[in-house]
C-alpha positions as CSV (number, residue, x, y, z in Angstrom):
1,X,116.0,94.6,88.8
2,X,113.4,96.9,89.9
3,X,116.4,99.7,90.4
4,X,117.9,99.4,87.1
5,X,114.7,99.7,85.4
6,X,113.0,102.3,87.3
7,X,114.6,105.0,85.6
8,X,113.1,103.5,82.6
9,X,109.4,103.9,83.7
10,X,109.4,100.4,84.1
11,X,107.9,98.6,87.4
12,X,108.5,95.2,88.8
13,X,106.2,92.9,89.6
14,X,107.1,89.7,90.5
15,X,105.4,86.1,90.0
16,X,104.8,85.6,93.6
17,X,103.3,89.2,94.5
18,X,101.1,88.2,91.5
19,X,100.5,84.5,93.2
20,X,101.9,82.5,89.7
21,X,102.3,79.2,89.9
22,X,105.7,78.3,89.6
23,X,106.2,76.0,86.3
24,X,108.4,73.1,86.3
25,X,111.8,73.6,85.2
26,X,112.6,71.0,82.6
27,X,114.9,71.9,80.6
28,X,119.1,71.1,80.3
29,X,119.9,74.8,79.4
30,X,119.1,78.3,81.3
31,X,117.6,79.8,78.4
32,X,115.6,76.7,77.9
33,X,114.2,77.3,81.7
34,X,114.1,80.7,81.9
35,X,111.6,80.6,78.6
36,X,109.5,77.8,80.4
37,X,108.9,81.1,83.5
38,X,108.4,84.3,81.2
39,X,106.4,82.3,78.7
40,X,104.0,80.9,82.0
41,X,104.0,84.1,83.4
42,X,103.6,86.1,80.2
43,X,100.6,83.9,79.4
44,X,99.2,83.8,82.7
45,X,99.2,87.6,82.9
46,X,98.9,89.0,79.8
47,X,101.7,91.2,80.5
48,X,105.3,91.1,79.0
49,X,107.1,89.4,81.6
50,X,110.6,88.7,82.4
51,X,112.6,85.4,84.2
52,X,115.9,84.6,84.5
53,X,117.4,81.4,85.3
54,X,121.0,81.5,86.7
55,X,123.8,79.1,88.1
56,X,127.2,78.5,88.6
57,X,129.1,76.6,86.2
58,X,132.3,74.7,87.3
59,X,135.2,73.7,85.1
60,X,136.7,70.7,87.4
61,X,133.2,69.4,86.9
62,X,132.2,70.2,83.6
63,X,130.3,72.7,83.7
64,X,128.0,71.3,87.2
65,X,125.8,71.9,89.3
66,X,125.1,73.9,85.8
67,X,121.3,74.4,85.3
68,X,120.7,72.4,88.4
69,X,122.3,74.5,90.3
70,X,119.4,75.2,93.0
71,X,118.7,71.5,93.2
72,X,121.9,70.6,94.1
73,X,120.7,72.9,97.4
74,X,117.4,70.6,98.0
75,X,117.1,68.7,101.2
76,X,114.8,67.4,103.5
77,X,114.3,70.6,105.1
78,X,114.3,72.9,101.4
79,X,116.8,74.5,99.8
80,X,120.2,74.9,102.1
81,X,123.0,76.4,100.5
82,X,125.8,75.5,102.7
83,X,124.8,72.0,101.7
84,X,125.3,72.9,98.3
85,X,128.9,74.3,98.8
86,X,129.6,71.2,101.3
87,X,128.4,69.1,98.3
88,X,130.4,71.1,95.6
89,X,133.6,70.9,97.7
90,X,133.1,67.2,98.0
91,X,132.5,66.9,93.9
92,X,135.9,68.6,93.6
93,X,137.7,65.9,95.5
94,X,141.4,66.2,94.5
95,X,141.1,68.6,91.7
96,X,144.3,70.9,91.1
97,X,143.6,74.6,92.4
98,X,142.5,77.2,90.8
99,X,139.1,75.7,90.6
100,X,137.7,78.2,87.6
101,X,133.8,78.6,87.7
102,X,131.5,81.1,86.2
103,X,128.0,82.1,86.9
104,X,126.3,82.5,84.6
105,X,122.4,84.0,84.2
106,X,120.1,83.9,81.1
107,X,116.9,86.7,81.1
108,X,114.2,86.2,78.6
109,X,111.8,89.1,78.4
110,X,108.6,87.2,77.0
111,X,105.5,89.0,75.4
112,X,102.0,87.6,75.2
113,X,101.9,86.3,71.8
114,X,104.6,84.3,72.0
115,X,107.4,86.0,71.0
116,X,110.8,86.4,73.2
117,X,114.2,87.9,73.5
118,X,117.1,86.5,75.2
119,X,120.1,88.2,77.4
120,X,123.0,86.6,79.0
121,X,125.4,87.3,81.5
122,X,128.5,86.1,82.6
123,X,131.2,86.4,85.2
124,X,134.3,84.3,85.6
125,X,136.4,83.4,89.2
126,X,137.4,80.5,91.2
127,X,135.9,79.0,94.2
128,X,137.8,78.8,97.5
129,X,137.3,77.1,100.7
130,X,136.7,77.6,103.6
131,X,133.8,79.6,102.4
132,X,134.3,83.5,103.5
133,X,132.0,86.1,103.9
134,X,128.0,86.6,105.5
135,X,126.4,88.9,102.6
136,X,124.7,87.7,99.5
137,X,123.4,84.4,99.2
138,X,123.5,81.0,97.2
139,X,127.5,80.0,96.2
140,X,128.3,83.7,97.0
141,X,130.8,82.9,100.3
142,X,132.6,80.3,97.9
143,X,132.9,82.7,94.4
144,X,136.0,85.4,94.4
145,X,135.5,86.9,90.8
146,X,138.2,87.5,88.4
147,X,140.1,91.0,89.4
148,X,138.9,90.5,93.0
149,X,140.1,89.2,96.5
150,X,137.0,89.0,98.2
151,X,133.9,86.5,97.6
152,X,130.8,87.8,96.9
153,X,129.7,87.1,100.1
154,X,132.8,89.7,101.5
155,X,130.9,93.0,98.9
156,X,128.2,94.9,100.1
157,X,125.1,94.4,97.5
158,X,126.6,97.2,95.6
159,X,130.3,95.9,94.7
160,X,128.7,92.7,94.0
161,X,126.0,94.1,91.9
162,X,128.3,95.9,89.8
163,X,129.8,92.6,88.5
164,X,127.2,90.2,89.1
165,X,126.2,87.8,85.6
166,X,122.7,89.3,86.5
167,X,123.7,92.6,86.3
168,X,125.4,92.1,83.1
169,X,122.4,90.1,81.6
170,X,120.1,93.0,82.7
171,X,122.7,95.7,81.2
172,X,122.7,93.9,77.9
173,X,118.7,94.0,78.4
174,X,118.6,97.6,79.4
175,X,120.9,98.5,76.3
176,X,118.9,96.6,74.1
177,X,115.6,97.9,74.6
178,X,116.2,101.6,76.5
179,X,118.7,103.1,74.7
């Protein structure tokens, strides 16, 4: 974020660097959640803030882990991601191959007073197992997006920025409000 909107004399400050709590998450949709963050943090700040709130969406299972994407990551020990693909695999059982997905990722730029504005992001692919791939993070060794052979996890942060849903949502931001 901080090195698409540099250029814009905009600088990044995150919600942990500024010790925010973290709010609860509690809604079904990402704009729903990412409102609950910028709104917490615009309020807690005084500052126009930013949050996104981001997942991957899969089509053999309507749309899940969806909005709950992180939590499907919780265990005992925090948040492991492998676990998460182990347990997304699993969910797909028998489903026919290709198995379509998209992540997507909502940004809500939130001022003080209350008002908002949302952006949204999207890119579509298919999952594949065995995983491949050591970059990234999250679903990335899992999600080869349409166009590509390689999963996320195979792009150096550059190739995988230039498609990322959180690099469109933060184009469609940038566009919006800096040119």
């Amino acid at each position: 974020m901080q090195q698409m909107l540099a250029p814009y004399g905009v600088r990044v400050v995150s919600a942990k660097e500024l010790t925010l709590p973290e709010p609860e998450e509690t809604e079904d949709t990402f704009v729903g959640n990412a409102r609950i963050k910028a709104h917490a943090a615009a309020k807690a700040t005084g500052l126009v803030a930013l949050a996104d709130d981001s997942g991957l969406c899969v089509d053999a299972l309507g749309g899940d882990p969806g909005v709950r994407t992180a939590d499907w990551a919780e265990g005992p020990g925090g948040r492991d991601f492998l676990r998460a693909m182990e347990r997304t695999r699993a969910a797909l059982g028998d489903a026919p191959q290709p198995w379509g997905a998209e992540f997507r990722s909502t940004l809500v730029l939130a001022w003080p007073d209350g008002r908002d504005e949302v952006y949204d992001g999207a890119v579509r692919g298919h999952l594949v197992w065995p995983i491949r791939g050591a970059l990234g993070h999250g679903y990335d060794p899992m999600f080869v997006p349409e166009g590509e052979t390689r999963t996320f996890a195979e792009m150096t942060a550059e190739e995988k920025n230039a498609l990322s849903h959180r690099s469109r949502a933060l184009a469609a931001l940038v566009k919006a409000r800096f040119t």
